[in-house]
Legacy VTK file of the C-alpha trace (Angstrom):
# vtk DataFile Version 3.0
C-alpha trace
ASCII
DATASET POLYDATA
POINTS 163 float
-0.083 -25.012 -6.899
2.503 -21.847 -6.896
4.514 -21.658 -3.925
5.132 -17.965 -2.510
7.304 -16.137 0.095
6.133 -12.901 0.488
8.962 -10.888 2.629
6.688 -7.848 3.508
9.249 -5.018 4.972
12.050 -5.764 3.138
14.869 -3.768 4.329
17.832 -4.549 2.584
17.005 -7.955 1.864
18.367 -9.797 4.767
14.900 -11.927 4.947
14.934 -13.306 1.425
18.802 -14.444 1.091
18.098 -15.962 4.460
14.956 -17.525 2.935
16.525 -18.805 0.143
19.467 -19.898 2.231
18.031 -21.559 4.672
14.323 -23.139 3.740
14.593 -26.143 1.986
13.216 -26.530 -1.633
13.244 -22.557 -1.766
14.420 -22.474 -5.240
10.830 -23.408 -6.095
9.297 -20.315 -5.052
8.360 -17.358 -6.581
9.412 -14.232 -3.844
7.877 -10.949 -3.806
9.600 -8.301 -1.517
7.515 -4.981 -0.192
9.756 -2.253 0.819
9.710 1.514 0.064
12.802 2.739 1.627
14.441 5.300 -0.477
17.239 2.230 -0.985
16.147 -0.666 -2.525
16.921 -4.005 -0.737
19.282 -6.279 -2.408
17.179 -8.730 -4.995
18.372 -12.077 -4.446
17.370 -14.758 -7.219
16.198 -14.489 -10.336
12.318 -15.234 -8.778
12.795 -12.603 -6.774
10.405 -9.295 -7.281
10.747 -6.000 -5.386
7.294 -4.160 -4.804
8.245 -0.535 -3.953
5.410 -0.085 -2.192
4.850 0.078 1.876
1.837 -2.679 2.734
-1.377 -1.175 4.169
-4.853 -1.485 4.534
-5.288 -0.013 1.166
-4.049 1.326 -2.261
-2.263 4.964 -2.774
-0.144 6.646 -1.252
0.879 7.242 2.415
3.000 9.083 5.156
6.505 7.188 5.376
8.920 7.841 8.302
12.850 7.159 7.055
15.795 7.565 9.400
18.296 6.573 6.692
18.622 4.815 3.385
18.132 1.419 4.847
17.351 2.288 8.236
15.939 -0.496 9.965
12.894 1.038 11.638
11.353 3.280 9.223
7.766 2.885 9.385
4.335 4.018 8.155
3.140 5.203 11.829
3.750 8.222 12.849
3.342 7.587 16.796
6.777 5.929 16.650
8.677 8.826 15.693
6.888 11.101 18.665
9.882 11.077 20.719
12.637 11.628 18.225
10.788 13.598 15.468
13.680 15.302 14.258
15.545 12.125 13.489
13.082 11.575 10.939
12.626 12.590 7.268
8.955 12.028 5.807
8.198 11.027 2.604
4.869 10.124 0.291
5.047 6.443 -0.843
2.940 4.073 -2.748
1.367 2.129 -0.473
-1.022 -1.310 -1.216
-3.483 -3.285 0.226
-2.142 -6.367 1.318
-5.180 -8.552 1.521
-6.547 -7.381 -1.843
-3.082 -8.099 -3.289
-3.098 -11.630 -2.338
-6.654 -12.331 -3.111
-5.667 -10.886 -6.743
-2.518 -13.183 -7.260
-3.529 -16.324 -5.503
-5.612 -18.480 -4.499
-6.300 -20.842 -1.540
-4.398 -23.713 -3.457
-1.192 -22.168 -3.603
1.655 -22.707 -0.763
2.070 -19.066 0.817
4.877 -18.098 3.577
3.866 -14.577 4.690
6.783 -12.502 6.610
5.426 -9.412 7.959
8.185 -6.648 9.589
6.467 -3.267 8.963
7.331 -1.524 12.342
3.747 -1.255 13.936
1.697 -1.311 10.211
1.357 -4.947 11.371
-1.878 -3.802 13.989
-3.712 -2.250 11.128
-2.837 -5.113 8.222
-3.195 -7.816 10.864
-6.866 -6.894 10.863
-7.595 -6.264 7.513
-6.222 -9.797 6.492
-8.233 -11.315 9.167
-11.862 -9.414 8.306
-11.094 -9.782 4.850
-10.371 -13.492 5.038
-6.923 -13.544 3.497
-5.331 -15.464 6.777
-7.283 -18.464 4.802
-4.751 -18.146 1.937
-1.992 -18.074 4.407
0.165 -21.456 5.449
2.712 -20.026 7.167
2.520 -16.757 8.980
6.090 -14.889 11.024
5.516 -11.452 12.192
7.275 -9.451 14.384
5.200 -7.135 16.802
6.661 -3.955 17.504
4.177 -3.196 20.302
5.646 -0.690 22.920
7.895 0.521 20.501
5.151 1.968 18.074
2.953 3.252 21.262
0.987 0.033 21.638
-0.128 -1.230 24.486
0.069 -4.721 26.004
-3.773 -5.287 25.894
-3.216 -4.242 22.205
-0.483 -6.752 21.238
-2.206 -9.292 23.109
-5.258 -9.047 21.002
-3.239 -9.316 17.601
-1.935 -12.324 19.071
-5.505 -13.232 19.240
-5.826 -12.768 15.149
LINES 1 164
163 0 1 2 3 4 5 6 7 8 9 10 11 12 13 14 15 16 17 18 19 20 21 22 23 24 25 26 27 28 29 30 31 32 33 34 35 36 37 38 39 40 41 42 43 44 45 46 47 48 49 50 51 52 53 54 55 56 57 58 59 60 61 62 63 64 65 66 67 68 69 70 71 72 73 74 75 76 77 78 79 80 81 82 83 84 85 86 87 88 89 90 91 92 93 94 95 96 97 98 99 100 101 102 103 104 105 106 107 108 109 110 111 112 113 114 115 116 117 118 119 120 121 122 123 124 125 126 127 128 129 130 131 132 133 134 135 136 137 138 139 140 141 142 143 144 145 146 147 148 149 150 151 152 153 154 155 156 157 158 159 160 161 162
């Protein structure tokens, strides 16, 4: 049995060095972090593997909204940069299927943390990883919902919940 933290929107890397701070017995996992920012996150341990790619429903390439090198908000949707458009620079990004990903790596055995911050992607990948059955594969799910923020509504939020 592997054990796996998967820090999906990496950032700078905040995430994993808490991770590896904090969870006890970290040392034994292998970490994969998922961020294409224009600025790398900060790769903490030598088990540690940056994926420059932004999760999604599926493989190629996609629409990514930056602020800033390291901006914390940048995001795949562009509904949440409607109001400040300007503020935004867009770039074409890899981009990967999360739930084939992890059914191509793992297996249900294997001890897997999944952290998902992707800025309103989560609605879309959410979904995909529970039709596709990857939530199985899961033992410990944190997610933040960005809901209002990314032009979601409450009914909306409430039925990821749901998932």
């Amino acid at each position: 049995m592997r054990k796996i933290f998967i820090d999906g929107g990496a950032n700078i890397g905040q995430s994993t060095k808490n991770f590896l701070n904090q969870w006890p017995e970290a040392e034994q996992f292998e970490i994969f972090m998922f961020e294409p920012n224009s600025s790398p996150p900060k790769i903490w341990g030598n088990k540690t593997k940056l994926i420059r790619k932004a999760i999604w429903v599926h493989d190629g390439n996609i629409l990514f909204y930056e602020k800033g090198p390291s901006s914390q908000g940048n995001t795949v949707l562009e509904e949440k940069t409607k109001k400040e458009i300007r503020a935004w620079r867009q770039n074409k990004v890899k981009c990967i299927s999360l739930s084939d990903w992890i059914k191509n790596n793992f297996n249900k055995q294997d001890y897997i943390i999944l952290k998902l911050d992707i800025e309103g992607a989560e609605y879309e990948v959410m979904k995909d990883l529970d039709q596709s059955g990857v939530f199985e594969y899961v033992d410990l799910f944190f997610c933040e919902i960005h809901g209002l923020k990314c032009g979601k509504s409450f009914d909306e939020s409430v039925e990821l919940l749901d998932i």
